[in-house]
PQR file with spaces between the fields and no chain letter, atoms N, CA, C, O and H, PARSE charges and radii, in Angstrom:
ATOM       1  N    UNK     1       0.823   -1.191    0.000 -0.4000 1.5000
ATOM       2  CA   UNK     1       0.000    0.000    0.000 -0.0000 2.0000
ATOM       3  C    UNK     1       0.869    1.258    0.000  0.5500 1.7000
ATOM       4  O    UNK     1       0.454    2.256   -0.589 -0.5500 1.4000
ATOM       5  N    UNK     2       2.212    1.274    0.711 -0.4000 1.5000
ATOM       6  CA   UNK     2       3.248    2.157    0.901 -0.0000 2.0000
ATOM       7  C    UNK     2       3.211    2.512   -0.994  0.5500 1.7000
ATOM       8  O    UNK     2       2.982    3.694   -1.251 -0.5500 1.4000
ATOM       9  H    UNK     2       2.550    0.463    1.190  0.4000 1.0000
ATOM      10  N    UNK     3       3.367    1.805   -1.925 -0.4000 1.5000
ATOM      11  CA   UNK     3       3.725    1.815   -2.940 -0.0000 2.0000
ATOM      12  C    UNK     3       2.792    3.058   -4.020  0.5500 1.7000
ATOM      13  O    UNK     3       3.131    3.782   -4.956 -0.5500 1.4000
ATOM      14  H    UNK     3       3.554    0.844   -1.717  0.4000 1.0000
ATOM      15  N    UNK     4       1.538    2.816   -3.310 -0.4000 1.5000
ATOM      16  CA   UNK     4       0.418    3.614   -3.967 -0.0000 2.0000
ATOM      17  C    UNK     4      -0.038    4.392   -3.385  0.5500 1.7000
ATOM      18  O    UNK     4      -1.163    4.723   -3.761 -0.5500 1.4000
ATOM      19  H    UNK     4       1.263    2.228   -2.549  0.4000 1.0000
ATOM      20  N    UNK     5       0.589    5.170   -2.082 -0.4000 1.5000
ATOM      21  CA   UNK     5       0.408    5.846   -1.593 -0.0000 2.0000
ATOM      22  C    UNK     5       2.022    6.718   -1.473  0.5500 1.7000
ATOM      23  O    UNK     5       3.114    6.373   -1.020 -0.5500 1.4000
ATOM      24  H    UNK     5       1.503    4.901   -1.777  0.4000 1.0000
ATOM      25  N    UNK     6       1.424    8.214   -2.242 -0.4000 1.5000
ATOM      26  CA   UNK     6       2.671    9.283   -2.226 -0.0000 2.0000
ATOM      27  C    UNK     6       3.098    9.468   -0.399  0.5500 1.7000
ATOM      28  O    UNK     6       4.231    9.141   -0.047 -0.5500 1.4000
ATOM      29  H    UNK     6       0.537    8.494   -2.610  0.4000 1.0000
ATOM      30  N    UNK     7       2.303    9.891    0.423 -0.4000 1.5000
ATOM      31  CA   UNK     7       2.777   10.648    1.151 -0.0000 2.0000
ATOM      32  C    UNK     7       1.706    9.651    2.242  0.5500 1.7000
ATOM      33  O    UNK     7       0.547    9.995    2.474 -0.5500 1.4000
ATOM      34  H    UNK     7       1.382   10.157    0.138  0.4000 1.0000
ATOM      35  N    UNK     8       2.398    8.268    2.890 -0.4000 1.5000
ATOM      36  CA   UNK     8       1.944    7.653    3.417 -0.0000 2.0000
ATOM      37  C    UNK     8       2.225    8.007    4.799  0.5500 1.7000
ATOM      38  O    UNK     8       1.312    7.665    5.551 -0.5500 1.4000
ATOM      39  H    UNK     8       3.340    7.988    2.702  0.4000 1.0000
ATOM      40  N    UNK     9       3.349    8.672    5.453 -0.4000 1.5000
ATOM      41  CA   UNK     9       3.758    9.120    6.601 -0.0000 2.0000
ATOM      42  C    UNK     9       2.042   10.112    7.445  0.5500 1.7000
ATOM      43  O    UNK     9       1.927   10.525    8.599 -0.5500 1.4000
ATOM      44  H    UNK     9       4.091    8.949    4.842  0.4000 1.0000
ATOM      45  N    UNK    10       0.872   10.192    6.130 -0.4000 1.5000
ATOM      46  CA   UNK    10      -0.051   11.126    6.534 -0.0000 2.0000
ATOM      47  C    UNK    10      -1.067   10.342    7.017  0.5500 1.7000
ATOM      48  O    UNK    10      -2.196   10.772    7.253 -0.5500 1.4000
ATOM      49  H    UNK    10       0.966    9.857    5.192  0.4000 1.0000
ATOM      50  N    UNK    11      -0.797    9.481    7.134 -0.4000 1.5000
ATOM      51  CA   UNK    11      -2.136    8.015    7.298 -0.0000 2.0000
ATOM      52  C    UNK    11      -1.413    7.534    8.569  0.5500 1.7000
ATOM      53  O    UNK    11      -2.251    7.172    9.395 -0.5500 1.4000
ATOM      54  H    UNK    11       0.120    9.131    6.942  0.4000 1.0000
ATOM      55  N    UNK    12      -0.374    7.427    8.937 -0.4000 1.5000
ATOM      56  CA   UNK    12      -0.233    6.869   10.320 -0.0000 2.0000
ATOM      57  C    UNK    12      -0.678    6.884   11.438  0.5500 1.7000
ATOM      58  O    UNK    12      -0.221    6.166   12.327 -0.5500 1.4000
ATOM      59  H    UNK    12       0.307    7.722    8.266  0.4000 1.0000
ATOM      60  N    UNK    13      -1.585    7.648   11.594 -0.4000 1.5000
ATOM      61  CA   UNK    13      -2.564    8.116   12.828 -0.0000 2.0000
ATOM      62  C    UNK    13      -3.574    7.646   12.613  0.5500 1.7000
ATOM      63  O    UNK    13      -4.485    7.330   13.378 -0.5500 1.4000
ATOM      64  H    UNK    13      -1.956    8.232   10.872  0.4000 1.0000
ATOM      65  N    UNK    14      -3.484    7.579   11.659 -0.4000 1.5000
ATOM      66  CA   UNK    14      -5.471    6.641   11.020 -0.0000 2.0000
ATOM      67  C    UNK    14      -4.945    5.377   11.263  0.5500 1.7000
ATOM      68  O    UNK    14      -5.491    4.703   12.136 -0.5500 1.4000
ATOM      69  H    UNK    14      -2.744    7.836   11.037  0.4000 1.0000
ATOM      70  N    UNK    15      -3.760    4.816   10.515 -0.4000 1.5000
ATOM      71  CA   UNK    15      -4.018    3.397   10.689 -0.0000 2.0000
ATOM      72  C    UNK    15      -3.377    3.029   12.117  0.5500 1.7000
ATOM      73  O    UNK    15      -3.017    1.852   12.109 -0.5500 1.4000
ATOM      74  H    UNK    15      -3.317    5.363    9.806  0.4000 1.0000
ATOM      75  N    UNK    16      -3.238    3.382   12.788 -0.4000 1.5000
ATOM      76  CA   UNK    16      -2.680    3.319   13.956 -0.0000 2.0000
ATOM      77  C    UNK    16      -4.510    3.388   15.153  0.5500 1.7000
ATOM      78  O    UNK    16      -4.997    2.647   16.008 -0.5500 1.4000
ATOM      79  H    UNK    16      -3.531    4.339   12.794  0.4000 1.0000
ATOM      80  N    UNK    17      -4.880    4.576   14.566 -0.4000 1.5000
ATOM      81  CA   UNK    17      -5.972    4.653   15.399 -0.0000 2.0000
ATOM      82  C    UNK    17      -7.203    3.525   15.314  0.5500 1.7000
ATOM      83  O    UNK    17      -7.689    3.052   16.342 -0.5500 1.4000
ATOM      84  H    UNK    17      -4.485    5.178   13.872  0.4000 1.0000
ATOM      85  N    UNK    18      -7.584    3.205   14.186 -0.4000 1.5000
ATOM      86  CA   UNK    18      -8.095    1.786   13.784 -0.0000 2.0000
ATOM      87  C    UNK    18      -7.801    0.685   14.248  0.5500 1.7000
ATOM      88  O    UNK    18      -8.677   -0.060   14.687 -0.5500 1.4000
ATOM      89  H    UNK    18      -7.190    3.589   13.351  0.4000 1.0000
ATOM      90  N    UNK    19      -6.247    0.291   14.246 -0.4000 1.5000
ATOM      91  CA   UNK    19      -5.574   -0.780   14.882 -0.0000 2.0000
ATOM      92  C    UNK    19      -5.984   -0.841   16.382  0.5500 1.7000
ATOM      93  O    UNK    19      -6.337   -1.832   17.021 -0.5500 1.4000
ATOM      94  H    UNK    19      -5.536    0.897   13.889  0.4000 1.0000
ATOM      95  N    UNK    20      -5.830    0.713   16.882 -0.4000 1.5000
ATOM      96  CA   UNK    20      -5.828    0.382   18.248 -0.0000 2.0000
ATOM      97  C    UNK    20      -7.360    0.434   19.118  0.5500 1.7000
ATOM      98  O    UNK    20      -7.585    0.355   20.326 -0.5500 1.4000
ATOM      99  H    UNK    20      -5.544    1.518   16.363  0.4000 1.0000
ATOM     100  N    UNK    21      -8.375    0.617   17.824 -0.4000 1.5000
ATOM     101  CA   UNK    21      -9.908    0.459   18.569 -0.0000 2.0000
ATOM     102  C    UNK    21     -10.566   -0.427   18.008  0.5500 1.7000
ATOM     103  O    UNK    21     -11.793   -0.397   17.908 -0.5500 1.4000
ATOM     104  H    UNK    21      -8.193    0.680   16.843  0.4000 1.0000
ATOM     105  N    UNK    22      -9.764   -1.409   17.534 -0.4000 1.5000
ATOM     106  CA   UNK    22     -10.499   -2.575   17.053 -0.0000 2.0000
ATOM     107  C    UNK    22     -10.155   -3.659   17.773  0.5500 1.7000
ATOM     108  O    UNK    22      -9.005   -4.017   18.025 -0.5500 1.4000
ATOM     109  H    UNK    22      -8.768   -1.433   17.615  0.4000 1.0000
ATOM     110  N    UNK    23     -11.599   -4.410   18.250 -0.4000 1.5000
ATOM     111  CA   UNK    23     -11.605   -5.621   19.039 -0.0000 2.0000
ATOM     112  C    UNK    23     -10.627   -6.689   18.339  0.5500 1.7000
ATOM     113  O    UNK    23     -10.574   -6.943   17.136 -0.5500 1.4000
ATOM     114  H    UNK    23     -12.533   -4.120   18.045  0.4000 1.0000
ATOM     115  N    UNK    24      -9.693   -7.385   19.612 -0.4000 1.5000
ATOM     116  CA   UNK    24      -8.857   -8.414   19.155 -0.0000 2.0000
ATOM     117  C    UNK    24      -9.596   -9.655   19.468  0.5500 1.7000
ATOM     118  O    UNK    24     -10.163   -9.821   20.548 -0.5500 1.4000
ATOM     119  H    UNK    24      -9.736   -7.179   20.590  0.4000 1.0000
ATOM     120  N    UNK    25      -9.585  -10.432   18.615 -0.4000 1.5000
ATOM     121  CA   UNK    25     -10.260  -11.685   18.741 -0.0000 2.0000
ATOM     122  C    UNK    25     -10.311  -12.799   19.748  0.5500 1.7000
ATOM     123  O    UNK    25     -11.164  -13.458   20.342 -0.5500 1.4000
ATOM     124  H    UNK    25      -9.124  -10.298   17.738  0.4000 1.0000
ATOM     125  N    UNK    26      -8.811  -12.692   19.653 -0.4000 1.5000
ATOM     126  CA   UNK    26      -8.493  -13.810   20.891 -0.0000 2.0000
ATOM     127  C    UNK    26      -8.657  -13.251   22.168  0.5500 1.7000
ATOM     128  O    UNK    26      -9.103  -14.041   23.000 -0.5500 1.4000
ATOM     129  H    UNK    26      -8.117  -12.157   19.170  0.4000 1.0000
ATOM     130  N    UNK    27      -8.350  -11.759   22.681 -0.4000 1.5000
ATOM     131  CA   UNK    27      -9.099  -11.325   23.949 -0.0000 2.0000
ATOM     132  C    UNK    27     -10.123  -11.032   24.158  0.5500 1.7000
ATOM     133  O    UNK    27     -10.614  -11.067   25.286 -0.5500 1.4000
ATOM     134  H    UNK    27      -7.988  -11.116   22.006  0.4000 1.0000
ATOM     135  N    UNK    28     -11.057  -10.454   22.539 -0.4000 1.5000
ATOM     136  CA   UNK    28     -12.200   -9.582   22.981 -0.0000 2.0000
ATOM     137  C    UNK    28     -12.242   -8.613   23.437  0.5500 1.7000
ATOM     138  O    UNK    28     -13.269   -8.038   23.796 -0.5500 1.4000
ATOM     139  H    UNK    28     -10.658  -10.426   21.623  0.4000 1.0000
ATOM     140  N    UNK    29     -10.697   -8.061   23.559 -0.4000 1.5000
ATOM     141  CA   UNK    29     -11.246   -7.162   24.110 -0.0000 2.0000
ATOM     142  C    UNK    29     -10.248   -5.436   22.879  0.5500 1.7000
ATOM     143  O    UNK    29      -9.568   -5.530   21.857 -0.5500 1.4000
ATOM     144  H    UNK    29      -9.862   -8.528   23.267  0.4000 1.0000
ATOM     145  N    UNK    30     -10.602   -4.371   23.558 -0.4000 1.5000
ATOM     146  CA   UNK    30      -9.937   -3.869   22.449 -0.0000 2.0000
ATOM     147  C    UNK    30      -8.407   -3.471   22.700  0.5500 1.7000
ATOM     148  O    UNK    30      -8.074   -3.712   23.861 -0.5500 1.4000
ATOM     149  H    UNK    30     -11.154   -4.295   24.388  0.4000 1.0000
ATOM     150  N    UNK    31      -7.695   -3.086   22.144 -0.4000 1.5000
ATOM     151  CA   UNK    31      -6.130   -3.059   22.221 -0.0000 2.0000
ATOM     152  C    UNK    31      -6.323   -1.990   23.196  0.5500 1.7000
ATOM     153  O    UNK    31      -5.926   -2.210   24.340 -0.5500 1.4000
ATOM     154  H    UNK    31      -7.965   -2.891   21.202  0.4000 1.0000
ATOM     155  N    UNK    32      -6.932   -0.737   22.899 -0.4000 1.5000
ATOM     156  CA   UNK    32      -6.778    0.455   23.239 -0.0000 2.0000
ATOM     157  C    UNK    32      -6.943    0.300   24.922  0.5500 1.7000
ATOM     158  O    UNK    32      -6.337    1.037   25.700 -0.5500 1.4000
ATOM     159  H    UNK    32      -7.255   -0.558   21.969  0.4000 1.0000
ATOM     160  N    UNK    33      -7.618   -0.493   25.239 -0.4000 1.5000
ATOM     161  CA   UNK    33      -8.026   -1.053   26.755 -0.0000 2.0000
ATOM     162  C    UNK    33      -6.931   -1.587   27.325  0.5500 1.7000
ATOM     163  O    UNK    33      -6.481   -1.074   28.350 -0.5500 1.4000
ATOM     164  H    UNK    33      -8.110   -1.092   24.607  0.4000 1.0000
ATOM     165  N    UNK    34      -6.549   -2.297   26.958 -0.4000 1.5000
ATOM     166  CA   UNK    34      -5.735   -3.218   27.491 -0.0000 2.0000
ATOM     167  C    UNK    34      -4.154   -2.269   27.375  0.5500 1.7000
ATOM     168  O    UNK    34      -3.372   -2.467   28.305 -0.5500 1.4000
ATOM     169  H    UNK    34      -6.914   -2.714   26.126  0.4000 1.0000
ATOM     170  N    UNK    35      -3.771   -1.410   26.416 -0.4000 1.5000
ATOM     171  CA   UNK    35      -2.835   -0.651   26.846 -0.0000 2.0000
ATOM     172  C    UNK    35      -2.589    0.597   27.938  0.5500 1.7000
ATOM     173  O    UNK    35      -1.592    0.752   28.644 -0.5500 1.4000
ATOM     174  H    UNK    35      -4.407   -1.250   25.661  0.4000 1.0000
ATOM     175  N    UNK    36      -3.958    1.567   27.866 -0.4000 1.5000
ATOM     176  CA   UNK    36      -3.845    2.552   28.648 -0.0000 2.0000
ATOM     177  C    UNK    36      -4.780    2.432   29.525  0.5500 1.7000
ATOM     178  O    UNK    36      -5.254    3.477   29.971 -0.5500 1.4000
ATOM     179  H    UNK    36      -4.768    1.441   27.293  0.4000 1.0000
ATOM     180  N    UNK    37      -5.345    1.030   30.053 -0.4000 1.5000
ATOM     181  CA   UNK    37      -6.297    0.601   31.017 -0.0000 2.0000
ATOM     182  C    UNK    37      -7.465    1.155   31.551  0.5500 1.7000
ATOM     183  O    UNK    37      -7.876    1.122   32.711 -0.5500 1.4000
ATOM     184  H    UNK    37      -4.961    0.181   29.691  0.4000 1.0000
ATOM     185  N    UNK    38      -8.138    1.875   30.149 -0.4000 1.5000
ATOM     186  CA   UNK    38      -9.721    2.893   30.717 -0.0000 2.0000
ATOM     187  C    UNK    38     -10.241    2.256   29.397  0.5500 1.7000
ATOM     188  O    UNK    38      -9.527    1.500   28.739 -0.5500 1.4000
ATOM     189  H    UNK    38      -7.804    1.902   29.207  0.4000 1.0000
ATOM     190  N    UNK    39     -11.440    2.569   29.051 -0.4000 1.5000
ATOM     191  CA   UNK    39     -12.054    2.366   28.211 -0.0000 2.0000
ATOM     192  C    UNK    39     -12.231    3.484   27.453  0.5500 1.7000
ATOM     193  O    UNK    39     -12.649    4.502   28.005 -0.5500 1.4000
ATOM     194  H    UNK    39     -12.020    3.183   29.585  0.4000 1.0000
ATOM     195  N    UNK    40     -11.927    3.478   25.996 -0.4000 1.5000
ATOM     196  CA   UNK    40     -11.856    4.339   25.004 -0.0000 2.0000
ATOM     197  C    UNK    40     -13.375    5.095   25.039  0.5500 1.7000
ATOM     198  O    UNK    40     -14.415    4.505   25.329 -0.5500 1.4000
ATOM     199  H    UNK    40     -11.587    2.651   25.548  0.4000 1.0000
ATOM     200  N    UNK    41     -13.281    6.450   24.698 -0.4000 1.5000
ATOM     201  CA   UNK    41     -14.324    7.528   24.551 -0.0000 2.0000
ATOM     202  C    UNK    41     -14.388    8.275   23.851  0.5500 1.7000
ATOM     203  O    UNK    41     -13.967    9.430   23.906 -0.5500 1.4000
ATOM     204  H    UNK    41     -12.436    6.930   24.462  0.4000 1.0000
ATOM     205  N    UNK    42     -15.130    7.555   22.771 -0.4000 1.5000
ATOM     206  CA   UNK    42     -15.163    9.036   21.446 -0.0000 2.0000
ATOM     207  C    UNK    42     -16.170   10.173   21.197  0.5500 1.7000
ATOM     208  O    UNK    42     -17.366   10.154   21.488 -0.5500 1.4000
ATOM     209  H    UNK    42     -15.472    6.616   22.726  0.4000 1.0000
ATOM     210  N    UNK    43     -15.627   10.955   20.734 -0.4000 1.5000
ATOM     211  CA   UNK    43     -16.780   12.281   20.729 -0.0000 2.0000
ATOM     212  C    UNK    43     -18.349   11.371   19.840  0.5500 1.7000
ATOM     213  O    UNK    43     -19.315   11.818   20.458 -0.5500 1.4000
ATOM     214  H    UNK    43     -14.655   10.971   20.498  0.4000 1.0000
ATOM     215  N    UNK    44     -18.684   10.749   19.155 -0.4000 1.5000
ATOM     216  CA   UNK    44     -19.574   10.209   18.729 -0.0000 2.0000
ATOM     217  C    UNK    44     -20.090    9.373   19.820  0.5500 1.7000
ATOM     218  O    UNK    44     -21.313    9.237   19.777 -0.5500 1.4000
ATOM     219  H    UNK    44     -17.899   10.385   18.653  0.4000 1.0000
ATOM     220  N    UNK    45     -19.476    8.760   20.813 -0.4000 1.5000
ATOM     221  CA   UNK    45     -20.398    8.283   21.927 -0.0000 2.0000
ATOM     222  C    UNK    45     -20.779    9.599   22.928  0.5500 1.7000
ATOM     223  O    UNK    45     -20.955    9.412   24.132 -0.5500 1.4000
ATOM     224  H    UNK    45     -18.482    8.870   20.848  0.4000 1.0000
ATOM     225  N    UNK    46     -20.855   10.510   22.518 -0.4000 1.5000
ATOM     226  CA   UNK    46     -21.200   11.497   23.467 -0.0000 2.0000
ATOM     227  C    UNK    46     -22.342   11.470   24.634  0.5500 1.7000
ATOM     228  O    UNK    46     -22.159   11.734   25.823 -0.5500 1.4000
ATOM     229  H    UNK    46     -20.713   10.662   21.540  0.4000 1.0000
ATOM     230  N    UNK    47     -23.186   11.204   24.200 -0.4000 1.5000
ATOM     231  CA   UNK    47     -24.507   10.744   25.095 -0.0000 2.0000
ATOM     232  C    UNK    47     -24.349    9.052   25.966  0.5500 1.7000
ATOM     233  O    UNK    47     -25.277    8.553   26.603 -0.5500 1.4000
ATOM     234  H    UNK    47     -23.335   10.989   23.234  0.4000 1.0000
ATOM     235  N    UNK    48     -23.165    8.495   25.813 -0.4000 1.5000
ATOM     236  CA   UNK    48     -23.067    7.752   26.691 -0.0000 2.0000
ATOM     237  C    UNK    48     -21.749    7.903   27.639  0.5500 1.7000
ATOM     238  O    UNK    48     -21.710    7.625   28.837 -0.5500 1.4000
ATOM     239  H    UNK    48     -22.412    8.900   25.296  0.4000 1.0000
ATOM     240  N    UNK    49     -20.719    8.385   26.872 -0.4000 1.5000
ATOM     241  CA   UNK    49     -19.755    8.876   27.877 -0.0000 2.0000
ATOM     242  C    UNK    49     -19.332   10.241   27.900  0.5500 1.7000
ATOM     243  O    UNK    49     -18.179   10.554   28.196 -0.5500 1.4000
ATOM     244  H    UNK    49     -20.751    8.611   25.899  0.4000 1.0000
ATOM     245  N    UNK    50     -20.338   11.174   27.558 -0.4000 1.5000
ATOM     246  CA   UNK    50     -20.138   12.890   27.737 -0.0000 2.0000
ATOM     247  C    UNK    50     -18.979   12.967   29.035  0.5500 1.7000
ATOM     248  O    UNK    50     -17.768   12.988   28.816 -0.5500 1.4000
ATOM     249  H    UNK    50     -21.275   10.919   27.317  0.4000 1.0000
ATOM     250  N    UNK    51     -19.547   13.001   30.337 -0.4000 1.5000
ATOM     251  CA   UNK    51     -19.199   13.289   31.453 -0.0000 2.0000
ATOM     252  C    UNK    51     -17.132   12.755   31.292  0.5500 1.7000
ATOM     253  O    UNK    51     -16.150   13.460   31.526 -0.5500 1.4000
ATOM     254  H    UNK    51     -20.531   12.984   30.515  0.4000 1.0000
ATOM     255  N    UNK    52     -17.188   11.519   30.891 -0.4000 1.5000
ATOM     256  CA   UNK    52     -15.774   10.994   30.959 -0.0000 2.0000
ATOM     257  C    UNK    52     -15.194   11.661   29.560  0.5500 1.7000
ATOM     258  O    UNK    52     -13.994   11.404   29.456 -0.5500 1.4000
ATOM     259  H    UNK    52     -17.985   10.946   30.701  0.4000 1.0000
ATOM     260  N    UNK    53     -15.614   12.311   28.644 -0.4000 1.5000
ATOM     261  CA   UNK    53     -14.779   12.839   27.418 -0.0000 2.0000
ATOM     262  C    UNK    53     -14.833   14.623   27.894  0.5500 1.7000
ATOM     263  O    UNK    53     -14.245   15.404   27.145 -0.5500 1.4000
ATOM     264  H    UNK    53     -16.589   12.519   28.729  0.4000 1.0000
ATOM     265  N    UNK    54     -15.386   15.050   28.853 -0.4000 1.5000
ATOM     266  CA   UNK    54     -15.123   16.353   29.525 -0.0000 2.0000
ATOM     267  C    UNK    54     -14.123   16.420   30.634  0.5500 1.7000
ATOM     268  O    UNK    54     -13.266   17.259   30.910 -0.5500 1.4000
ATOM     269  H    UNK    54     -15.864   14.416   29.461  0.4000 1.0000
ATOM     270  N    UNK    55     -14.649   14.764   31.453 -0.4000 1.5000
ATOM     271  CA   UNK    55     -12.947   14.955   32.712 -0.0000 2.0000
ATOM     272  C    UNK    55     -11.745   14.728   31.813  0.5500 1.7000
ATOM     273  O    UNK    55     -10.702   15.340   32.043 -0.5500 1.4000
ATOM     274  H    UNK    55     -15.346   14.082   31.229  0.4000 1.0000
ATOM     275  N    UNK    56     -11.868   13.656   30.537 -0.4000 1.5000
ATOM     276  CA   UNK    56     -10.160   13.507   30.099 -0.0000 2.0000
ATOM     277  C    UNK    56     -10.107   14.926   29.102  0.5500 1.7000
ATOM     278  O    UNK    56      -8.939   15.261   28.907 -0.5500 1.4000
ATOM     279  H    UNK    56     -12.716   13.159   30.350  0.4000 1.0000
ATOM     280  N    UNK    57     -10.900   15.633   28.576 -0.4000 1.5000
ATOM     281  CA   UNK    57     -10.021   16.699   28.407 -0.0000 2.0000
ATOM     282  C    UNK    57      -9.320   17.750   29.130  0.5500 1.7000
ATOM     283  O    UNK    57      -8.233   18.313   29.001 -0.5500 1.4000
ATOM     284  H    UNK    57     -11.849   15.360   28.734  0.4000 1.0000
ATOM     285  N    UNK    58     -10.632   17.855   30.204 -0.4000 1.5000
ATOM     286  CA   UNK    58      -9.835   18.695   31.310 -0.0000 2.0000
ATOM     287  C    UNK    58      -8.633   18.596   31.845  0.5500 1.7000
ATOM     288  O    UNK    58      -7.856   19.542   31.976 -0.5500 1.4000
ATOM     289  H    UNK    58     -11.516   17.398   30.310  0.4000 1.0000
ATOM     290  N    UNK    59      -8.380   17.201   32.248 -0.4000 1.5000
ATOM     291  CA   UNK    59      -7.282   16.523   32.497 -0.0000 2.0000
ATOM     292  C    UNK    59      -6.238   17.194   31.474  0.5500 1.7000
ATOM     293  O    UNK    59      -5.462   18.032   31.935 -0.5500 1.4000
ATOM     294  H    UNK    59      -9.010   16.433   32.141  0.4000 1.0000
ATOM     295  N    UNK    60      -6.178   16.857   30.069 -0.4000 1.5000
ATOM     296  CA   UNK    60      -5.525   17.226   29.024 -0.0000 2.0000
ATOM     297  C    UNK    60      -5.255   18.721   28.973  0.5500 1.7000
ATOM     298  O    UNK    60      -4.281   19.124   28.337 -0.5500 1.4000
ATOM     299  H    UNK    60      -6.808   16.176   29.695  0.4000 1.0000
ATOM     300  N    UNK    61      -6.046   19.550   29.594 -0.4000 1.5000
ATOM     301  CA   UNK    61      -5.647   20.833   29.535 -0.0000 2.0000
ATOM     302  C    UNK    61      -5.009   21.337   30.748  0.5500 1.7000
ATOM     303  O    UNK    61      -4.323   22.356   30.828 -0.5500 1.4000
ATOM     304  H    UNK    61      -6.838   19.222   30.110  0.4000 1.0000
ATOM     305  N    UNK    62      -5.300   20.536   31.667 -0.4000 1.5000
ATOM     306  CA   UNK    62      -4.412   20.919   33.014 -0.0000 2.0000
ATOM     307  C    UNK    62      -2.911   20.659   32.578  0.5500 1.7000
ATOM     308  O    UNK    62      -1.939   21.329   32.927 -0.5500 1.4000
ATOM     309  H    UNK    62      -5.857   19.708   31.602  0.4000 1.0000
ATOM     310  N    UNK    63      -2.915   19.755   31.898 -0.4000 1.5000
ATOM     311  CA   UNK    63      -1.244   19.211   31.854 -0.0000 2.0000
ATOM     312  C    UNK    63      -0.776   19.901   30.818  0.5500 1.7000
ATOM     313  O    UNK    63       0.449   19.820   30.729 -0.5500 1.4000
ATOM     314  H    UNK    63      -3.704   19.210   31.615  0.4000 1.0000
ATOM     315  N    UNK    64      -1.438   20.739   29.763 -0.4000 1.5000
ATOM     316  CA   UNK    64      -0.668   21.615   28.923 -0.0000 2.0000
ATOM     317  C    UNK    64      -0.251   22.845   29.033  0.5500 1.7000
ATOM     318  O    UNK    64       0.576   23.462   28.362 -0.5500 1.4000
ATOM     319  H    UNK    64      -2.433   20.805   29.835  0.4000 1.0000
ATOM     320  N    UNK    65      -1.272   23.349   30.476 -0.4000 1.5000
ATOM     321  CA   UNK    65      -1.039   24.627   30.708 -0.0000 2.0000
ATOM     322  C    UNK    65      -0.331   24.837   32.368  0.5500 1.7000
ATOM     323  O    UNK    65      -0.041   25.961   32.777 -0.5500 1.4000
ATOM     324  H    UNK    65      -1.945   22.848   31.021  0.4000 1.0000
């Protein structure tokens, strides 16, 4: 795919981010879990994890500023 793609260094966050929220078979469970030990929260689940995608940004802005 490297081959047909000019400027593949621009996709590494995509395919990286895919990799890491997709259920693994043999655990079931998803990568993203099992590395940074919370359960992933995306702005599209908003109405089920609003409250936890407002503390981890806050979080995120305490530590930048």
């Amino acid at each position: 795919m490297a081959k047909e793609i000019k400027f593949w260094d621009k996709y590494i966050q995509l395919v990286l981010f895919a990799y890491q929220t997709k259920e693994l078979r043999i655990l079931k469970q998803i990568l993203y879990k099992l590395v940074y030990g919370k359960k992933l929260a995306l702005v599209i689940d908003y109405k089920l994890y609003g409250s936890i995608i407002i503390k981890r940004l806050l979080e995120i802005i305490d530590k930048v500023s």
